[in-house]
N, C-alpha and C positions, 0 to 999 in steps of 0.2 A: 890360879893354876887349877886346873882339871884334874878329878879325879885319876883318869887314865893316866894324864900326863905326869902325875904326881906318882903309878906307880912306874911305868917307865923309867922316870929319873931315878928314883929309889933300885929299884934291878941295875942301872948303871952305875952307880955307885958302890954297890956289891962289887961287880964286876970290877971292879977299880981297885977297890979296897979289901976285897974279900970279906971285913965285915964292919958295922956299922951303930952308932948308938943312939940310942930314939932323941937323947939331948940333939946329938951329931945333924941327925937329918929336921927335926923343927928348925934350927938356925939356917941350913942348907935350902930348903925348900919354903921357909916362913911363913909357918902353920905351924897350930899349938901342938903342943906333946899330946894330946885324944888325937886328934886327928892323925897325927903319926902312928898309933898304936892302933887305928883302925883300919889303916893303910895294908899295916903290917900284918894283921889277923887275916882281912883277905889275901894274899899274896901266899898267907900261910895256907890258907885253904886252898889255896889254886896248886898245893904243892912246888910253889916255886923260891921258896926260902926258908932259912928256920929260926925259932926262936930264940932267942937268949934271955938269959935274967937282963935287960936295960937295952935290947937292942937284937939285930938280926945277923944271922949269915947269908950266903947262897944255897943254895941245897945243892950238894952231889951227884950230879944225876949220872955217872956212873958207878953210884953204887946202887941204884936200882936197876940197874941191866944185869939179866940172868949169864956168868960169863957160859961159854959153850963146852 
């Protein structure tokens, strides 16, 4: 599985779950816990989820809208 494709299904699985554990998604996707945890650094950086001590959530993105 592809990079992209690997963070795609990880974003869905969010979306499913609302949140997720690096153990969770290595058996889910089958790739080692680094490669999860690398997955998940980008993603972090792209702003599109967040970290947890063992794992991720989604990120909020309405709490970064300025309300009016």
């Amino acid at each position: 599985m592809y990079f992209c494709e690997r963070h795609e299904k990880i974003l869905e699985i969010l979306k499913e779950n609302g949140s997720v554990s690096v153990e969770r998604l290595s058996q889910l996707l089958f790739v080692s816990l680094p490669t999860v945890r690398r997955d998940l650094a980008f993603l972090k950086e792209q702003n599109l989820i967040h970290r947890t001590f063992g794992g991720a959530t989604l990120r909020n993105r309405s709490a970064d809208e300025i309300p009016f």
